[in-house]
C-alpha positions as CSV (number, residue, x, y, z in Angstrom):
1,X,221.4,255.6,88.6
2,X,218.0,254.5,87.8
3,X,216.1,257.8,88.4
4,X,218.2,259.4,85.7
5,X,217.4,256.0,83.4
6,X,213.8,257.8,82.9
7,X,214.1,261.2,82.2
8,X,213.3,261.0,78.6
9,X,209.7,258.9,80.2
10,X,209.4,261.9,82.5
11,X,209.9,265.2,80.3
12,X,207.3,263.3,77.8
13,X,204.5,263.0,79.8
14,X,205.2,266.6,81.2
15,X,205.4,267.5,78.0
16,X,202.1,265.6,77.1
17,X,198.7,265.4,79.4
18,X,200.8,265.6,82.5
19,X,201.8,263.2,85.3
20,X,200.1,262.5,88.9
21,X,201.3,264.0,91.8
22,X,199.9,261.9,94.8
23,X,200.5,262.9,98.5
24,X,198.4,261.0,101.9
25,X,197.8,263.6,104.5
26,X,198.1,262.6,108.1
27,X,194.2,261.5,108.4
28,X,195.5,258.7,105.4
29,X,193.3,260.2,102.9
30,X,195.1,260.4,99.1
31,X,194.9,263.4,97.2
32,X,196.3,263.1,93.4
33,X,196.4,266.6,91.4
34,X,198.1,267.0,87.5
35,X,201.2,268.6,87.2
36,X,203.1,269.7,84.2
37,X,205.9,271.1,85.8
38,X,208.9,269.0,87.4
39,X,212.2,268.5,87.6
40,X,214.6,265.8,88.5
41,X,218.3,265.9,89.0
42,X,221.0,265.5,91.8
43,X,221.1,268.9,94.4
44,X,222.7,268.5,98.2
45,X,224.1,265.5,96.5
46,X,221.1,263.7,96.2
47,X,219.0,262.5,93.5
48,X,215.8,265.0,93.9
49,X,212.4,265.6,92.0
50,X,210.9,269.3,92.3
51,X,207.7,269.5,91.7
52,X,205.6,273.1,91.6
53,X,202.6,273.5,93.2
54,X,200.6,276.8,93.8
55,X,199.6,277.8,97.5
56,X,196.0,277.9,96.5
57,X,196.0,274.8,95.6
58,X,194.4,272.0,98.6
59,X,197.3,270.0,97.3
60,X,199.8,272.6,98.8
61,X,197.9,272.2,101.7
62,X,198.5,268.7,101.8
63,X,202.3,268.7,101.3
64,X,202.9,271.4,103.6
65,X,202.0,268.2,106.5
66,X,203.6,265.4,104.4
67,X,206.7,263.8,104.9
68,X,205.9,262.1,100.9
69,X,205.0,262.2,97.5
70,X,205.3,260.2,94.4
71,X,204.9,261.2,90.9
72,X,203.4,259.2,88.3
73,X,203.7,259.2,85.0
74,X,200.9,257.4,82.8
75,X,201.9,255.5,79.2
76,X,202.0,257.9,76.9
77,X,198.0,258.5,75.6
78,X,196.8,256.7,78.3
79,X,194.6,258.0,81.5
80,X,193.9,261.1,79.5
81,X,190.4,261.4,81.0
82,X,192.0,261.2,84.9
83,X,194.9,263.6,84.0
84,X,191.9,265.7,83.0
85,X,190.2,265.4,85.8
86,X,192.4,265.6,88.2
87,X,194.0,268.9,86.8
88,X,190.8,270.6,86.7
89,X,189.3,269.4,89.9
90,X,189.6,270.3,93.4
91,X,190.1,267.9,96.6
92,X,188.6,270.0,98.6
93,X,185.5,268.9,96.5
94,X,186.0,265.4,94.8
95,X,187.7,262.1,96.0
96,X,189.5,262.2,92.9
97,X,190.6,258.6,93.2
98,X,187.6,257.1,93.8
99,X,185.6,259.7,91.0
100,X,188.4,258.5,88.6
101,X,188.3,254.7,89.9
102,X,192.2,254.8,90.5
103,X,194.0,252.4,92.4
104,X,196.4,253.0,95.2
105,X,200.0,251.0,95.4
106,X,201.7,251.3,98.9
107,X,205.3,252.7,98.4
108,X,208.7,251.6,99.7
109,X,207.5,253.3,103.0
110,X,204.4,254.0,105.3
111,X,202.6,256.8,104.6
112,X,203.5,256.6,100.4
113,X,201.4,255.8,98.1
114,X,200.9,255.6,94.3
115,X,199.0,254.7,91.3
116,X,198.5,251.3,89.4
117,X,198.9,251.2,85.9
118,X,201.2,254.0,85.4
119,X,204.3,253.4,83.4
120,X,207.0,255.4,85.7
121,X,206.9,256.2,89.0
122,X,209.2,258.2,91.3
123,X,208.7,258.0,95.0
124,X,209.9,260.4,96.7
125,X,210.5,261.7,100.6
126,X,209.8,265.5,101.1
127,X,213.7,267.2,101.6
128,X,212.8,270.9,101.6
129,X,210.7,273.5,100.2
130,X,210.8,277.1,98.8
131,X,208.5,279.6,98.2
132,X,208.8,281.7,94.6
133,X,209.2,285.5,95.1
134,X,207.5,287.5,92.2
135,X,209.9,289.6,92.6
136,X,212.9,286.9,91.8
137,X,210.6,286.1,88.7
138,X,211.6,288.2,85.2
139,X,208.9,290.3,83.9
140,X,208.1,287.4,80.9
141,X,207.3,285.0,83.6
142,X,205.2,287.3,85.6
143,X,203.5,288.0,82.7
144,X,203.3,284.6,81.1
145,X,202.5,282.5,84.4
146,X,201.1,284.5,86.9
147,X,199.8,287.6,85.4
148,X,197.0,287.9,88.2
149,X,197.3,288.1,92.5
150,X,197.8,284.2,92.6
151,X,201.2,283.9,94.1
152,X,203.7,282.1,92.5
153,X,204.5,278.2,93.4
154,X,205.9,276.4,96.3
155,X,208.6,274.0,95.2
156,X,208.8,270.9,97.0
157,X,212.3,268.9,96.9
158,X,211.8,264.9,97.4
159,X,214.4,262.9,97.4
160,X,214.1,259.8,95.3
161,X,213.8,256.6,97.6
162,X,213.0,254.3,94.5
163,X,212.3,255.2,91.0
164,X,210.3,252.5,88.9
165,X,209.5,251.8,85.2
166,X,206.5,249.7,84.5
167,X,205.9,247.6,81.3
């Protein structure tokens, strides 16, 4: 099972700068945001990587139209500058791919795209989404993660149609 192959790849550049989450919306324009928060594993029998993103985000706007996604992780210690920016910039404002001079790979599918040069790649096809309750949150998260009116994240399921490690 190749997506489980790269965990280890995965949990370190979560653990680092990050990883790219990239998502097309239906006009084909890309949006890429930095995550830190992920997971991958097998739920409804299926291999599946959550990813977290908060409803004020424009990214959250984007996925809640998408059928895709793909996350990718960079080498560790490299594309520290795009991680930044990317993490700290909107797309309601920037063309993040084109500030960041990032190039776009088509996926194993129309409509999913990722990014060249990046040394692990999961490409995935949107399965379900929740929304996180504060009140199904303990009091240390609450207080840790979302200690103000921003409500807590929308996780987005995609299933892994092809997992890739790059040299």
């Amino acid at each position: 099972m190749e997506y489980c192959d790269n965990f280890d790849k995965l949990c370190e550049g979560l653990e680092g700068a990050g990883a790219f989450l990239v998502v097309e919306n239906k006009k084909g324009r890309v949006n890429v945001m930095t995550i830190g928060w992920a997971q991958a594993g097998i739920i409804w029998g299926e291999p599946i990587m959550t990813v977290f993103v908060r409803p004020s985000r424009y990214t959250h706007s984007v996925l809640e139209s998408a059928a895709h996604f793909s996350v990718c992780v960079p080498r560790r210690g490299e594309m520290k500058k795009e991680l930044a920016f990317c993490g700290t910039k909107s797309g309601r404002d920037y063309d993040k791919i084109r500030a960041c001079a990032l190039k776009l790979k088509e996926g194993a599918v129309k409509g999913l795209k990722y990014l060249d040069g990046c040394g692990l790649v999961y490409q995935c096809e949107i399965y379900g989404r929740t929304d996180l309750k504060r009140e199904t949150l303990s009091a240390e998260a609450l207080e840790k993660y979302y200690p103000g009116a921003d409500a807590p994240h929308t996780l987005y399921f995609g299933k892994i149609i092809k997992a890739e490690q790059f040299k």
